[in-house]
ZAZATOR-209362 format. One line per 3 residues: number of its first residue (from 1); their letters; for each residue y, x negated, z negated of N, C-alpha, C. Coordinates in steps of 0.02 Angstrom, whole numbers, plus 32768, in hexadecimal, padded with zeros to 4 digits. Layout:
% ZAZATOR-209362
NUM) a) Y,X,Z,Y,X,Z,Y,X,Z | ...
% end
This chain:
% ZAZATOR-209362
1) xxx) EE23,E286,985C,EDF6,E275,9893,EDF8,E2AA,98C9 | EE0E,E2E2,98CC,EE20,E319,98E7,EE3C,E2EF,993B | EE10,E301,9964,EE2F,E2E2,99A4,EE5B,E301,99C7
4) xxx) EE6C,E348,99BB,EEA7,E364,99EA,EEBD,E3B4,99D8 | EEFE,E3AA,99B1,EF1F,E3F6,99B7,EF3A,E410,99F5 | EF0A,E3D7,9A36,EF3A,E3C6,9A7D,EF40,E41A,9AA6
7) xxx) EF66,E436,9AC3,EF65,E46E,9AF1,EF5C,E46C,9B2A | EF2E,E4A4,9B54,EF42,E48B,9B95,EF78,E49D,9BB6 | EF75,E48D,9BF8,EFDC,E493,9C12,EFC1,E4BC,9C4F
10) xxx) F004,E4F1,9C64,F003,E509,9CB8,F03A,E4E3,9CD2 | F032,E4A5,9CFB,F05F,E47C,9D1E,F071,E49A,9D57 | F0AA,E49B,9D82,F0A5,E48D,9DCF,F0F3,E482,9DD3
13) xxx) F0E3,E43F,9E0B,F111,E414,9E24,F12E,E3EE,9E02 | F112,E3CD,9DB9,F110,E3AC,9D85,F145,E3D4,9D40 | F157,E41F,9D49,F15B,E440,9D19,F12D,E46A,9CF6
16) xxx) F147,E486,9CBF,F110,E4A6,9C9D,F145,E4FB,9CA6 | F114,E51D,9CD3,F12F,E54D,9CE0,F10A,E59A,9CC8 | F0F4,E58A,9C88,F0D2,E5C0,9C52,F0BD,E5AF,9C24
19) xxx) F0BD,E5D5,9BE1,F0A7,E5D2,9BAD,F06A,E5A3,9B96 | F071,E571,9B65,F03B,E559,9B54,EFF2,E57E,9B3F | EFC8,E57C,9B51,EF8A,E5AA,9B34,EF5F,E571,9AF4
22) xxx) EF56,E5A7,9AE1,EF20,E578,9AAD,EEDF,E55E,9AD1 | EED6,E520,9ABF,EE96,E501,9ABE,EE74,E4C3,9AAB | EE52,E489,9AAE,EE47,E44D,9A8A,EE7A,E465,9A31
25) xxx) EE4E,E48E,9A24,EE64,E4AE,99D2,EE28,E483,998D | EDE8,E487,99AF,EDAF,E489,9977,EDCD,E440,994F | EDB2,E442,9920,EDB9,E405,98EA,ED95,E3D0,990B
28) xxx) ED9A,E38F,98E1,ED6B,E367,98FC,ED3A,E35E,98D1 | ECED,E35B,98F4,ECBD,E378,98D0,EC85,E332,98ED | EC4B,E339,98CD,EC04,E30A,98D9,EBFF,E306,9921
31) xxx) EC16,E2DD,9951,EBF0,E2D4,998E,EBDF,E28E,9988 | EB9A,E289,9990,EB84,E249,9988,EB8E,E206,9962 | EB99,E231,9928,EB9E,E1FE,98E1,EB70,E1F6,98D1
34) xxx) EB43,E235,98C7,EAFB,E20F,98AA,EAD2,E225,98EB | EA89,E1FE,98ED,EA62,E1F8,9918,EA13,E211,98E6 | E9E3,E1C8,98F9,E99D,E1C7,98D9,E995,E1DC,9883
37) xxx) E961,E1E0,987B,E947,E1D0,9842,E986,E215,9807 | E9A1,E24C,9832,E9CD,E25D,980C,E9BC,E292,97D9 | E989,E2A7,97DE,E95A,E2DE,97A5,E96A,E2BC,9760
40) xxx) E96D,E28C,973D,E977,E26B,96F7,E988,E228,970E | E9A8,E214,96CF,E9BA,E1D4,96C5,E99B,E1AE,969E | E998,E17A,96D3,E973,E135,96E6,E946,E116,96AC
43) xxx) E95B,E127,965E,E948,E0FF,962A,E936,E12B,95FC | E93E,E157,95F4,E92C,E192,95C3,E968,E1AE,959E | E982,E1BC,9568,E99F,E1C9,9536,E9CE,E19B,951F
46) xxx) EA0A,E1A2,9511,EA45,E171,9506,EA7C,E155,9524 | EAAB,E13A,9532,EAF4,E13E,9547,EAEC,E139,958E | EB09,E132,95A8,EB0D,E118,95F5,EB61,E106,95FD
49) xxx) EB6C,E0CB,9627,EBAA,E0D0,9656,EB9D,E0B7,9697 | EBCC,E0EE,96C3,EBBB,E0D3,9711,EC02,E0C6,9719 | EBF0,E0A7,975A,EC3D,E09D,978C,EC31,E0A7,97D5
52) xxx) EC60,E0C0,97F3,EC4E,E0D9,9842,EC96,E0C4,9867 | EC84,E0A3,9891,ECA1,E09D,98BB,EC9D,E0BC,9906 | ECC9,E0E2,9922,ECAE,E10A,9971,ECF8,E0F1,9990
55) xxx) ECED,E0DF,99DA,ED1E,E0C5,9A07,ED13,E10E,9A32 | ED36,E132,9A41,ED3A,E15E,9A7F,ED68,E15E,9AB7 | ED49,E13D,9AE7,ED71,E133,9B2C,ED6F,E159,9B5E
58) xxx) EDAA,E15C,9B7E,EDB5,E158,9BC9,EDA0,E1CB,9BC6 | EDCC,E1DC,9B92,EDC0,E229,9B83,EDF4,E249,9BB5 | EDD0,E25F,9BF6,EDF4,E276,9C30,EDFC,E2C8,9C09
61) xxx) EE2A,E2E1,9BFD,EE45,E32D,9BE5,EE36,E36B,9C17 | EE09,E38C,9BFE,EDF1,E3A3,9C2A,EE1B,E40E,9C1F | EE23,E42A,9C46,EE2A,E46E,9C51,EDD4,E49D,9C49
64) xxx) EDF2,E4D9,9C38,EDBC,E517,9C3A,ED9A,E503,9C61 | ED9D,E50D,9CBB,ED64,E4EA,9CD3,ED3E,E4BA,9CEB | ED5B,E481,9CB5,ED32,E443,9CBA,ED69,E40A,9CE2
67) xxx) ED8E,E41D,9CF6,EDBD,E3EA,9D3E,EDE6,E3D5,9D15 | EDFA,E39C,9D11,EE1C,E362,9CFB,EE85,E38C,9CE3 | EE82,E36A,9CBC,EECA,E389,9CA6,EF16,E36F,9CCA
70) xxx) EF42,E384,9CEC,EF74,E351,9CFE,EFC6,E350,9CD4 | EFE0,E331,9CB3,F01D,E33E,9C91,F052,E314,9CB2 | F088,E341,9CB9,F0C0,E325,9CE3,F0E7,E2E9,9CBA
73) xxx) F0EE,E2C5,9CF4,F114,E283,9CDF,F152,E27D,9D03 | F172,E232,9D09,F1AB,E23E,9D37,F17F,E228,9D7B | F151,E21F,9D81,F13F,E212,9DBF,F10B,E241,9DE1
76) xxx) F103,E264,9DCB,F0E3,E2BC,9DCA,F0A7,E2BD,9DA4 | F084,E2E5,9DA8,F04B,E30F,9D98,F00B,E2C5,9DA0 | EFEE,E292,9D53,EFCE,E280,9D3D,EF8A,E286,9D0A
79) xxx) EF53,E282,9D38,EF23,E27E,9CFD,EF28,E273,9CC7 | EF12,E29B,9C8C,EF1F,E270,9C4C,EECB,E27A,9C2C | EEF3,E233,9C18,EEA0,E209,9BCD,EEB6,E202,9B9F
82) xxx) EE80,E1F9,9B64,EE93,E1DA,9B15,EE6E,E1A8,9B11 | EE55,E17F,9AF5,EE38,E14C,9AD7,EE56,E168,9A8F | EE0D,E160,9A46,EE27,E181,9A16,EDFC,E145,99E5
85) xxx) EE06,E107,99CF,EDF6,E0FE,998E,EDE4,E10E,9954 | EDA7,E12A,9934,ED82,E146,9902,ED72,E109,98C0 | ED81,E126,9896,ED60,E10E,9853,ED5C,E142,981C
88) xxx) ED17,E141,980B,ED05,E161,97C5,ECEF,E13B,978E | ECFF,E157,9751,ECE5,E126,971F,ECC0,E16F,96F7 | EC78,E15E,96E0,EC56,E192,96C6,EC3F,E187,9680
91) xxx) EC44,E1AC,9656,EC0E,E197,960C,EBE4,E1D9,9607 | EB98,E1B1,95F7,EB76,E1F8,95EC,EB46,E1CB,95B1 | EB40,E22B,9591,EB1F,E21F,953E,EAEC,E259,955B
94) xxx) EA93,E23C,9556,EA61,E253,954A,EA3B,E257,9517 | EA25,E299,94F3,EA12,E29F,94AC,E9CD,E298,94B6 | E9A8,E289,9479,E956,E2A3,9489,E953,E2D1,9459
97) xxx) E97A,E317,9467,E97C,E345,942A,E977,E380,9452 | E943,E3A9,945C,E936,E3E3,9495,E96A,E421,9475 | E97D,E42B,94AD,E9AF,E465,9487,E9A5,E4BD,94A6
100) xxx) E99B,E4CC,94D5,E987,E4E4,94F4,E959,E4F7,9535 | E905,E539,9546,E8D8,E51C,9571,E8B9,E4D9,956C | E8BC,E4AD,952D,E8B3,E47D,9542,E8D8,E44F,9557
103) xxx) E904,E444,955F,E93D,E41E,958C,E963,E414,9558 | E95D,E3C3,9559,E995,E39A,9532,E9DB,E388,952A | EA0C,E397,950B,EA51,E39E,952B,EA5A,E355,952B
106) xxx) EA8B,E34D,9552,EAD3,E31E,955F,EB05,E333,9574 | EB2B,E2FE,9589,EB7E,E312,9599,EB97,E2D5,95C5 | EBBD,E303,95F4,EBCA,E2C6,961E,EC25,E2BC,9634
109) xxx) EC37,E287,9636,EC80,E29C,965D,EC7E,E24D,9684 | ECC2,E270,969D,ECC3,E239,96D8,ED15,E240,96F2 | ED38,E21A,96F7,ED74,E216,9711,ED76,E1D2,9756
112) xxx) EDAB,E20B,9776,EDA1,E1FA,97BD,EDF1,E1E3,97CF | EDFB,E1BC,97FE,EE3B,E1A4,981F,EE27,E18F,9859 | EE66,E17D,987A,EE59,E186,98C8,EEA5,E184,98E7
115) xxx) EEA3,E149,991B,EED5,E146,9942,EEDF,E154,99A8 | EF1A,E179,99AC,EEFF,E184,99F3,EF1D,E15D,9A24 | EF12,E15D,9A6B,EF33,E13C,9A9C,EF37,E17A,9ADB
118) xxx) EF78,E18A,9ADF,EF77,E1CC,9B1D,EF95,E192,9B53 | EF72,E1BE,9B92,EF85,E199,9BD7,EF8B,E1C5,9C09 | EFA5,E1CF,9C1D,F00B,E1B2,9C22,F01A,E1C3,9BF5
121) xxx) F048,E18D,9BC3,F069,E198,9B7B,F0B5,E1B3,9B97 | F0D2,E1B5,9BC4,F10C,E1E6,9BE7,F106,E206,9BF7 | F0E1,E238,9BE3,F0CA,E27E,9BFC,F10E,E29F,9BC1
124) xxx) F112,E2E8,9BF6,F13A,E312,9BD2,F12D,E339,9BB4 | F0E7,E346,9BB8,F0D4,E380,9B79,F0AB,E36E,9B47 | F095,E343,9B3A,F052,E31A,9B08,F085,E2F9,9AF2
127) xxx) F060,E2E0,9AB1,F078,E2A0,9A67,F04C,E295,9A38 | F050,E259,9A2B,F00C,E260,99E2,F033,E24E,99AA | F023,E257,997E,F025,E23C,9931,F00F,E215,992E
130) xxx) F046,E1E9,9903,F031,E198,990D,F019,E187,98C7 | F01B,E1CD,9896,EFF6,E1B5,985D,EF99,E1A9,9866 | EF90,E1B1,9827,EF25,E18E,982C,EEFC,E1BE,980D
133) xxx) EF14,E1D3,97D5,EEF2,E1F4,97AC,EED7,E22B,97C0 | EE85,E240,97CB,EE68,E27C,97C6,EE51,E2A5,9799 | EE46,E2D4,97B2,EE34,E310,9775,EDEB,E300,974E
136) xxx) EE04,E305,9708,EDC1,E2F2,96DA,ED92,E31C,96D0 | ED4B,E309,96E8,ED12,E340,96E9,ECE3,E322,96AA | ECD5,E370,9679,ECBB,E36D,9651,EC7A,E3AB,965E
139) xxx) EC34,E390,9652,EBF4,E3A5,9661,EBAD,E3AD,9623 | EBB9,E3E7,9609,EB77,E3EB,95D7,EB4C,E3F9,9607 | EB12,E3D8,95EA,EAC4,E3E5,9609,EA8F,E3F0,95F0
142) xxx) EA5D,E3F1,9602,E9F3,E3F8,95ED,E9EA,E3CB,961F | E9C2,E394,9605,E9B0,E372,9628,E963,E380,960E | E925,E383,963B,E8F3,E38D,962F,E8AC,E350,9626
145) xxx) E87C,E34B,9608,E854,E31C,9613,E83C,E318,965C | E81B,E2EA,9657,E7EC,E30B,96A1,E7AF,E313,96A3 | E79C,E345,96D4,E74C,E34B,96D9,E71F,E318,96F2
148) xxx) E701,E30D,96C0,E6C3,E2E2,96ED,E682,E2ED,970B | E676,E2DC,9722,E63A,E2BD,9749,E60D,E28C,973A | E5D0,E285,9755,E59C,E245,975A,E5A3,E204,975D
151) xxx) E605,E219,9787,E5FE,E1BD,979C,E64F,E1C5,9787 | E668,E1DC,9766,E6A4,E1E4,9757,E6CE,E21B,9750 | E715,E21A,974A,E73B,E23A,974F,E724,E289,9791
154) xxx) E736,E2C3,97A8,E743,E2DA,97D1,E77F,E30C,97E5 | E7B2,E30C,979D,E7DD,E33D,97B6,E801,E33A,9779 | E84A,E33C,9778,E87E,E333,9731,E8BB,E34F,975F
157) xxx) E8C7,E379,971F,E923,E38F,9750,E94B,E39D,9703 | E976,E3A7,971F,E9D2,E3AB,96EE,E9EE,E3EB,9717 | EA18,E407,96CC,EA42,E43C,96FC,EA7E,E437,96CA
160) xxx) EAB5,E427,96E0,EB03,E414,96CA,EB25,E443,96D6 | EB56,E460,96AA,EB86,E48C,96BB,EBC1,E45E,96BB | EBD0,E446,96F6,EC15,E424,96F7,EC65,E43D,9708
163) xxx) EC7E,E434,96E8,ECD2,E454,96F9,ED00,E414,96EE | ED29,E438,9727,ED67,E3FB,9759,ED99,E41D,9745 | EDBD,E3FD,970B,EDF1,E3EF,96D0,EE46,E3DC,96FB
166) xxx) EE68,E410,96FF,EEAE,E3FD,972D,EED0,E3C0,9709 | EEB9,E37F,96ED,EEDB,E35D,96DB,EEFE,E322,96F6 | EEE1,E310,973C,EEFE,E2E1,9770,EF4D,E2E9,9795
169) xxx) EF4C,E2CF,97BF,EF9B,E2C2,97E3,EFAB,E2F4,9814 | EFC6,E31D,9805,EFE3,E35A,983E,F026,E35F,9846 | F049,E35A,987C,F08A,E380,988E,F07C,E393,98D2
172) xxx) F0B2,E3F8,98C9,F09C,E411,98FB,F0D0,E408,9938 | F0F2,E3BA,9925,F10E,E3BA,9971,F0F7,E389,99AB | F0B7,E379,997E,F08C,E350,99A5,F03E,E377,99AF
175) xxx) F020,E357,9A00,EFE9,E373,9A0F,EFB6,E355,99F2 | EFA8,E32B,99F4,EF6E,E309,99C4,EF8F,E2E8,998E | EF56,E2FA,9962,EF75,E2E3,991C,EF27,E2E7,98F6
178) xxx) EF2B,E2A4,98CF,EEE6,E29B,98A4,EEBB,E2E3,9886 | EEFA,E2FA,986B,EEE3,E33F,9832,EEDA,E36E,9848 | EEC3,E3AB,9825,EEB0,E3EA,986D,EEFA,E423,9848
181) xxx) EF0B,E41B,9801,EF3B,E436,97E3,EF21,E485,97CF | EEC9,E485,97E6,EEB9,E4D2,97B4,EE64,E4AC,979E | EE3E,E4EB,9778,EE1A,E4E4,975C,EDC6,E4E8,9786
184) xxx) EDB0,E4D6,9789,ED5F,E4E6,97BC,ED2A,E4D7,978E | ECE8,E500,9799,ECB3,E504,977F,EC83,E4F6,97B3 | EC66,E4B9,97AD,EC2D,E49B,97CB,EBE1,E482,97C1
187) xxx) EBE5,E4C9,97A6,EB82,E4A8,977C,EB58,E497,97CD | EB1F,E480,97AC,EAF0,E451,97E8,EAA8,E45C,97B6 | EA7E,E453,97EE,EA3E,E446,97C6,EA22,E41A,97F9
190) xxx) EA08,E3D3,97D6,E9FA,E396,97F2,E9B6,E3A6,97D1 | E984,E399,981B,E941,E375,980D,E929,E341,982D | E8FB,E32F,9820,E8C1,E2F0,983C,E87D,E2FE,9843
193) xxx) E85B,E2FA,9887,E816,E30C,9895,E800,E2CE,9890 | E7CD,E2BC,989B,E792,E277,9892,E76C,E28C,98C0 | E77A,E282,98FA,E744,E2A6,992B,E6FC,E25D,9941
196) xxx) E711,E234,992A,E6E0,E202,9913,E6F6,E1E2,98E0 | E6CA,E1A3,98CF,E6ED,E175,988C,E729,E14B,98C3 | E72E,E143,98F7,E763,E10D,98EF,E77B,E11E,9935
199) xxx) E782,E178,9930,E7A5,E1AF,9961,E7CC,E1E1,9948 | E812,E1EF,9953,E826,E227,991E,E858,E240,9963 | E860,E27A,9937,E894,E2A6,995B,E8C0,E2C6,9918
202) xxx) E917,E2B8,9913,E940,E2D7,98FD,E971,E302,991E | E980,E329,98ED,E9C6,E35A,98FA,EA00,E374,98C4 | EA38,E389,98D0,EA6A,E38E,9899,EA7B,E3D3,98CC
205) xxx) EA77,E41A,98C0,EA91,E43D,98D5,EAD4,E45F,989D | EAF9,E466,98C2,EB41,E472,9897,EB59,E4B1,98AF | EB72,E4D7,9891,EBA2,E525,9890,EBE3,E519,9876
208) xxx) EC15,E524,98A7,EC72,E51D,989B,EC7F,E55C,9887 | ECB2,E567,9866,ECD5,E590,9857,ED1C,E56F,9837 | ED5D,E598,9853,EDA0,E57F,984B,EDCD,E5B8,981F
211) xxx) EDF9,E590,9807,EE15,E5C7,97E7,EE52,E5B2,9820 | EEA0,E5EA,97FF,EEDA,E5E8,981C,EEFB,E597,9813 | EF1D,E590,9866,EF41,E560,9840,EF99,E57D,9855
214) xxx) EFB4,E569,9811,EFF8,E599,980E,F037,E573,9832 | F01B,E539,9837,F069,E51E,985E,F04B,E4E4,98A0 | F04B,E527,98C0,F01A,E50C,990B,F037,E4D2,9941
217) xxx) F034,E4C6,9964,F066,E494,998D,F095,E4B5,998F | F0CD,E4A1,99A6,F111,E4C7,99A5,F10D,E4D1,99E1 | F100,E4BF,9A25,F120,E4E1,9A63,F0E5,E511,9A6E
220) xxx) F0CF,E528,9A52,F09D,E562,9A46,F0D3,E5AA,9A59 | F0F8,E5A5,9A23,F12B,E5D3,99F8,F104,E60E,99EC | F0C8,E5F5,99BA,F0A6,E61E,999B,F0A6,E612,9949
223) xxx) F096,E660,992C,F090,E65C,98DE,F042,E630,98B4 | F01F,E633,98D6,EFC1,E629,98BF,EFBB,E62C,9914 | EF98,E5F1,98F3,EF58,E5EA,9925,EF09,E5D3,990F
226) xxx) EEDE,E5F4,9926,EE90,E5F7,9913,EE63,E5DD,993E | EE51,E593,9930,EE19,E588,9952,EDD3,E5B5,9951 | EDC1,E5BE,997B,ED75,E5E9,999D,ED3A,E5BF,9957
229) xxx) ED06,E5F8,995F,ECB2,E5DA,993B,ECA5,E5A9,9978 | EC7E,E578,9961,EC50,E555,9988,EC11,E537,9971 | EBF5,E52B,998D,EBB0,E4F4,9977,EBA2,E4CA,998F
232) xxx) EB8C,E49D,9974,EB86,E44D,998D,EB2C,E42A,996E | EB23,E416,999C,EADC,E3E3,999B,EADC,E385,9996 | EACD,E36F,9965,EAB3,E33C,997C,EA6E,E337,9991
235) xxx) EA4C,E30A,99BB,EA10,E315,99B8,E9D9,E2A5,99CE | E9B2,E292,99BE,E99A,E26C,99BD,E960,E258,99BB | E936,E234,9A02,E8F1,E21D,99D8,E8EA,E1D2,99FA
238) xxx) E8C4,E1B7,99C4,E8C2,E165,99C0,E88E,E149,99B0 | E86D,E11A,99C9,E82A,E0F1,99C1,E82E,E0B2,99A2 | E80C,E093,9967,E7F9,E06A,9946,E7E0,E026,9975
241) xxx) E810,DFF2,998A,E802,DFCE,99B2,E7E1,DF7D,9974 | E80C,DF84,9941,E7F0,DF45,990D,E7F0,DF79,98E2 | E7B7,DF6C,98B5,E7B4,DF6D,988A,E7CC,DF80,984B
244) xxx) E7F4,DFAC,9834,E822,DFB5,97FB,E850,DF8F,9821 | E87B,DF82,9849,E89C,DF59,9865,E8D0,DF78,9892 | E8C1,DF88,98C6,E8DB,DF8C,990E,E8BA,DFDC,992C
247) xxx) E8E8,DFFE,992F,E8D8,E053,9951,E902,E058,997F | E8E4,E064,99C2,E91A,E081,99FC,E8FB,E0BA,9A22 | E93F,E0DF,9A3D,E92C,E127,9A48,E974,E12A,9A6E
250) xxx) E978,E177,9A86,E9AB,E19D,9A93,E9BF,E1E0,9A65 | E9F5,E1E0,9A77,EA2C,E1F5,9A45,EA4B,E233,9A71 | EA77,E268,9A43,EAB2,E28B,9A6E,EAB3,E2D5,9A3B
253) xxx) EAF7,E2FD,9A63,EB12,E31C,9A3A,EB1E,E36C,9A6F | EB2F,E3A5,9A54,EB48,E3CC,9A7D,EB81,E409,9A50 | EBBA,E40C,9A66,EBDD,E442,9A49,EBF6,E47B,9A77
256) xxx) EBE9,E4A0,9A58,EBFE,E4EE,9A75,EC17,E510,9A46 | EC64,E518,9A5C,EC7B,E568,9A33,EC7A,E5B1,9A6A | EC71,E5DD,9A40,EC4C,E61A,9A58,EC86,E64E,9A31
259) xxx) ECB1,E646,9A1E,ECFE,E67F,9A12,ED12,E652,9A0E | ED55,E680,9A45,ED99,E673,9A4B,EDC5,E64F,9A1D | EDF6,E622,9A34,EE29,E615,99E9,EE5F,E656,99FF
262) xxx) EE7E,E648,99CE,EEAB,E692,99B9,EF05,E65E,99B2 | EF36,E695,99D0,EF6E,E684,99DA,EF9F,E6B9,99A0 | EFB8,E6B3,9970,EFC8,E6FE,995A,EF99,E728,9951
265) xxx) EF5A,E71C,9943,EF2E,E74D,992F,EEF9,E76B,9969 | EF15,E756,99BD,EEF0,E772,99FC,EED9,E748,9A13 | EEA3,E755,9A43,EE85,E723,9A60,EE9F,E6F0,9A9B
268) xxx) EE79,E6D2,9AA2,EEA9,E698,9ACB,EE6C,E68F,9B0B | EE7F,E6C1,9B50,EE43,E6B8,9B7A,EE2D,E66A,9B80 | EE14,E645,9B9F,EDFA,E613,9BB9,EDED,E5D2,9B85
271) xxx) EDEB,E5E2,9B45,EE04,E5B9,9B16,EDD0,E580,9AFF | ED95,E5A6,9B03,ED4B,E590,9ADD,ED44,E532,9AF7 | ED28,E515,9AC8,ED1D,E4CD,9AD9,ECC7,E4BB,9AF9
274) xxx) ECB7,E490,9B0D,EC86,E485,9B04,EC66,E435,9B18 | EC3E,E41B,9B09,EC3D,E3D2,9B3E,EBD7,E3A8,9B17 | EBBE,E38F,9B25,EB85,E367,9B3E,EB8C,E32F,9B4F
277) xxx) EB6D,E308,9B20,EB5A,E2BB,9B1F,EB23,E298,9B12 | EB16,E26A,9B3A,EAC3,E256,9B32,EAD9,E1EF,9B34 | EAA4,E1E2,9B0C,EAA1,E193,9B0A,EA66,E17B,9B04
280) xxx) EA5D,E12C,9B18,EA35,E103,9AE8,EA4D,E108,9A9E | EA1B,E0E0,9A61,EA3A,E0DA,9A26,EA08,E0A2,9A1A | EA01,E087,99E1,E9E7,E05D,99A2,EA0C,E059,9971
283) xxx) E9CB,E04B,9942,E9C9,E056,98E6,E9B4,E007,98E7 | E9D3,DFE0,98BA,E9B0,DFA8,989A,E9A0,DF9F,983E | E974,DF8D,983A,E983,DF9F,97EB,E960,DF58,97D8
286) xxx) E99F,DF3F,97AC,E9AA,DF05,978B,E97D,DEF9,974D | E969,DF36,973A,E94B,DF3C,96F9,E940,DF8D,96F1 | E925,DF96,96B8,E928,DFE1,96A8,E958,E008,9682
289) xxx) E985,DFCC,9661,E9DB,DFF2,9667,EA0C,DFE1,969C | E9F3,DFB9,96D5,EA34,DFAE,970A,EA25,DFB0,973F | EA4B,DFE3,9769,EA21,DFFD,97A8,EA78,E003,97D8
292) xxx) EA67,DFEB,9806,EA9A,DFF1,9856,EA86,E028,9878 | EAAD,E049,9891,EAA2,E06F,98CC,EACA,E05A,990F | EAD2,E064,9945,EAEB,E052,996F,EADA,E086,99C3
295) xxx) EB0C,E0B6,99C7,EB12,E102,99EF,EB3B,E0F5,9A3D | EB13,E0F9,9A68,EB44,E10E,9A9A,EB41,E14D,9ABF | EB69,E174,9AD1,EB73,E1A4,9AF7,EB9E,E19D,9B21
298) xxx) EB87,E1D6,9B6B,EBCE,E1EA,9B9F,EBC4,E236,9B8F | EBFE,E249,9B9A,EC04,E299,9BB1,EBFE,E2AD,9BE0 | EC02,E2FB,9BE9,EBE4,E317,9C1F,EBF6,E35F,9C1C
301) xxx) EC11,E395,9C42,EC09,E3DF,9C44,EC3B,E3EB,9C00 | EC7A,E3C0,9C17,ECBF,E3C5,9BC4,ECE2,E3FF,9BF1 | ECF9,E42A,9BB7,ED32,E467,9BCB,ED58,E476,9B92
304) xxx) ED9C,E46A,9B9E,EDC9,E476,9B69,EDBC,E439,9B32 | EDB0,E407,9B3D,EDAF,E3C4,9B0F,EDA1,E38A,9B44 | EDAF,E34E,9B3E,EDA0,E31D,9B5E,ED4F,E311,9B74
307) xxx) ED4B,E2E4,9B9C,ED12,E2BF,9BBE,ED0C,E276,9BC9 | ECF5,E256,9B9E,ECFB,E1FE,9BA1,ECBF,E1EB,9B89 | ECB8,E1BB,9B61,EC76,E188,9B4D,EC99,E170,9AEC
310) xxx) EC41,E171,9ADE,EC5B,E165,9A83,EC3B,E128,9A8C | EC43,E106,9A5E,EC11,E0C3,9A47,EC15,E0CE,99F2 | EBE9,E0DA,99C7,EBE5,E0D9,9986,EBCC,E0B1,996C
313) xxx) EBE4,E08C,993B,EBBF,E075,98FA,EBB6,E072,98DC | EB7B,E084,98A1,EB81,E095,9862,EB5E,E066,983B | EB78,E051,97F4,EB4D,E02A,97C8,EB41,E05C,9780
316) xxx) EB14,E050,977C,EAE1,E07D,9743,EACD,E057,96F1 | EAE3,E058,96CB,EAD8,E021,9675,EAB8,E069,965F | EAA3,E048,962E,EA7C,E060,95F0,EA71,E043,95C3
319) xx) EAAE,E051,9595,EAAF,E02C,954A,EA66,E02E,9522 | EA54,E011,9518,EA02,E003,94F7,EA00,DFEB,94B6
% end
């Protein structure tokens, strides 16, 4: 699911007349997969499977400071986009067996695939991998009860240590490619406020960390290359329009890395990513094991990663 081992380019006069620099490095990570209600899951204790679907369009490639990317063609110096096809398939096991603080373990994984569309596909320095497979993320957790209140619920959170498993589709003679081809540690701690009974506010704040990856793009003509730390937010609040039924709200996400990626071990000036997305959303819930979500976002303030629009969907079971 990894959206881009992509680099940026120094063009002029539709050559590339210097060294590739590192950047669009980070893995692909939570932007606006999950939304509401994300402090615990939906039913209490026991299996879960989701499915997600995210369409990401019209991803204008953006440079260090924010201005649109151009890659030489035969007809010169072209904007380039992705459009990137997302699918995850998730299983999660919640215990009612407190294991630590209080906090009940589970385990979560989730495997991801994903196909891209580059534009201009005759560009001379970009290529994707036309394989699917993304890197498999496996996540122990505490998931906590929640506190209550007079009139209910007021506050439940989870904290997951998740790690992004190099097992997806990489070759380094292509720029995007599903897999990230190293190892990352992405714990998060997701809560849920109840700021009334049928008012909430969620969040999933996340911490990156990358290890080396040893066989970097090739027109690099580098040994390792190291994506930068970053952190990433989801964030969400949503109002109870029916009844156990129907919740709508707004939605959105923000990532910032804050160190450098590394080329050979040194830093790579201008490298850091960052980008902001905000949407409508709605939750429908079919029952109290089957729940829809349905996410939109645009971007905004992208550097060193694209700038386009998501549409997500997620469906939520609970084996009972």
């Amino acid at each position: 699911m990894r959206y881009f081992g992509l680099k940026a380019l120094t063009v002029t006069g539709g050559l590339v007349v210097a060294p590739l620099v590192s950047a669009y490095d980070l893995p692909a990570v939570n932007l606006g997969f999950t939304s509401f209600l994300d402090g615990a899951p939906p039913a209490g204790p026991g299996w879960y499977a989701q499915q997600y679907v995210q369409f990401y369009r019209s991803g204008r490639l953006k440079d260090s400071d924010g201005d649109d990317l151009r890659l030489p063609t035969l007809r010169g110096l072209e904007k380039a986009e992705v459009d990137v096809n997302i699918g995850i398939t998730q299983l999660t096991f919640q215990s009612d067996q407190a294991l630590a603080f209080g906090g009940k373990w589970g385990m979560n994984l989730m495997l991801p695939y994903a196909a891209f569309d580059l534009d201009p596909e005759d560009n001379f320095a970009l290529s994707a991998n036309s394989a699917n497979l993304g890197d498999l993320l496996i996540g122990p957790f505490l998931q906590w009860d929640p506190i209550m209140g007079p009139n209910g619920p007021r506050f439940v959170q989870r904290v997951e240590l998740q790690m992004l498993l190099p097992t997806g589709a990489y070759d380094e003679d292509h720029a995007l490619n599903p897999g990230s081809n190293f190892f990352s540690f992405n714990p998060y701690w997701a809560a849920t406020a109840f700021l009334m009974p049928k008012w909430t506010i969620s969040w999933r704040l996340h911490y990156l960390w990358n290890a080396e990856n040893e066989d970097p793009y090739r027109p690099l003509g580098a040994d390792d290359a190291q994506a930068g730390q970053a952190v990433h937010l989801n964030f969400a609040s949503e109002y109870e329009v029916m009844p156990n039924r129907l919740r709508v709200g707004i939605n959105g996400y923000y990532l910032k890395q804050f160190t450098d990626s590394k080329l050979d071990g040194h830093d790579v000036a201008d490298s850091k990513e960052q980008v902001f997305g905000i949407g409508p959303g709605v939750v429908y819930h079919f029952s109290q094991h089957d729940h829809v979500f349905l996410n939109a976002y645009w971007e905004t303030g992208a550097e060193n990663r694209p700038e386009g629009s998501r549409m997500n969907l997620r469906y939520v079971h609970h084996f009972h």
